[in-house]
C-alpha positions as CSV (number, residue, x, y, z in Angstrom):
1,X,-8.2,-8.6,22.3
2,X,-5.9,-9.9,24.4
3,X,-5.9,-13.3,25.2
4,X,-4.4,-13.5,28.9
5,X,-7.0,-10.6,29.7
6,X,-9.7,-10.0,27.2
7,X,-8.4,-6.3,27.1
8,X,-9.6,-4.8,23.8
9,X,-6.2,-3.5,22.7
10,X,-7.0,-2.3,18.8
11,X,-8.7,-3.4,16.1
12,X,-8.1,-5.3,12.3
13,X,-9.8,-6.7,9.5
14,X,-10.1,-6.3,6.0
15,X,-11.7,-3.2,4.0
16,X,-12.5,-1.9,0.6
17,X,-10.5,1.0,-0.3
18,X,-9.5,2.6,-4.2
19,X,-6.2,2.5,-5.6
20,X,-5.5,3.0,-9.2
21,X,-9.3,4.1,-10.1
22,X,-10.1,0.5,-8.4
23,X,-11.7,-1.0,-5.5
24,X,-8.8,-3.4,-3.4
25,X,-9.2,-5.8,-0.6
26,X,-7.1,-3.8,2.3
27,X,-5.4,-4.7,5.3
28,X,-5.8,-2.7,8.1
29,X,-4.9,-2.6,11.8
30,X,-5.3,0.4,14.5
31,X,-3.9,-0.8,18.1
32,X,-3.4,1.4,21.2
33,X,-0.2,3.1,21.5
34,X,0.8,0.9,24.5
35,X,0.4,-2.2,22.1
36,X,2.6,-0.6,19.8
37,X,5.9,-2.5,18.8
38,X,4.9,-5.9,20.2
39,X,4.0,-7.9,17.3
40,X,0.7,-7.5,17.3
41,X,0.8,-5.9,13.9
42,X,2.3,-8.6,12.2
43,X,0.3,-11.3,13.6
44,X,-2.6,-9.7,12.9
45,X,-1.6,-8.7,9.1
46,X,-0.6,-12.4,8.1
47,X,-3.8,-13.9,9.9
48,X,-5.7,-11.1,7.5
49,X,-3.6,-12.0,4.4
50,X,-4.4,-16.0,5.1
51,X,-7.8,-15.2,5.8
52,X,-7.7,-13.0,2.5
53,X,-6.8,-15.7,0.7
54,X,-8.4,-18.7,2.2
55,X,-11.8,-17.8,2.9
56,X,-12.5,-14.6,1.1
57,X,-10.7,-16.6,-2.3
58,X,-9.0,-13.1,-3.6
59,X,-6.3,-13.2,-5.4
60,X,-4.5,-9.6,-4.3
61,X,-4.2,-7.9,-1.2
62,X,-3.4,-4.6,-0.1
63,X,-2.0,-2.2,2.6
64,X,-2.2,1.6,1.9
65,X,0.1,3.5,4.4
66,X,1.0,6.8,5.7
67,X,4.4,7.8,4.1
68,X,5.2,8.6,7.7
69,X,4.3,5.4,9.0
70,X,7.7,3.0,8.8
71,X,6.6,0.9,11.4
72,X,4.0,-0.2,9.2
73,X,5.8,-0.3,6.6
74,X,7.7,-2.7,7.8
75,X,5.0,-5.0,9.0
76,X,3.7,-5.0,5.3
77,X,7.3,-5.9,4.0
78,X,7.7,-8.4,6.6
79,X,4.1,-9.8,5.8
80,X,5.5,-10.4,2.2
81,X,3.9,-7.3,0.7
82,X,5.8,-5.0,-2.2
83,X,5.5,-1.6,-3.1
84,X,3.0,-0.8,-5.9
85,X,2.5,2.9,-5.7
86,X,1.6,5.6,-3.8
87,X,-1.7,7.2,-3.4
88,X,-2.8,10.9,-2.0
89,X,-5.7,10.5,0.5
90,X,-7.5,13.0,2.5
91,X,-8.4,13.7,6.2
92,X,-10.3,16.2,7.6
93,X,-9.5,18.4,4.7
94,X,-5.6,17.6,4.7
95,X,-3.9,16.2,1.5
96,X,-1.9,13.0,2.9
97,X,0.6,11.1,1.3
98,X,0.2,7.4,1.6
99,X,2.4,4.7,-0.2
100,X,0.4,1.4,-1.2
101,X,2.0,-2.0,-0.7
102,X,0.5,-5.8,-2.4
103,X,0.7,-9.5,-2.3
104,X,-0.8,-11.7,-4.7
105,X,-1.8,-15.3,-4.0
């Protein structure tokens, strides 16, 4: 949400996905496309991390990522995050390749 407005411009949080025949902690964000490119992303990535890390106590974090998706990729570098892997996941019956990035405490 947008401060100066209250517009409800995307969403994040933290989710449980599988990677490596394992449950993670994920980050994950999904913002309008007008929002896109603004910074959002990263400010709401590292406030997930601390909040990872802080509250929830875990000692790993993940973002799992379309290959196609640089821009988030580079929120996930920029948030400290390194390449781990990568992952096939499926949508509405598509094989898609995503790559999976971590930070540990």
């Amino acid at each position: 949400m947008l401060k100066e407005t209250e517009e409800m411009i995307g969403q994040c949080g933290l989710t449980w996905q599988n990677f490596d025949s394992k449950p993670v902690l994920e980050i994950g964000y999904l913002f309008q496309r007008a929002f896109w490119h603004k910074g959002y992303a990263i400010e709401a990535a590292r406030a997930c991390k601390k909040y990872a890390f802080e509250e929830v106590k875990a000692e790993e974090v993940f973002s799992i990522i379309r290959d196609t998706n640089t821009a988030s990729q580079k929120v996930a570098a920029r948030n400290s995050m390194t390449f781990r892997g990568e992952v096939m996941k499926y949508y509405r019956e598509v094989e898609m390749l995503h790559y999976v990035y971590a930070v540990q405490k």
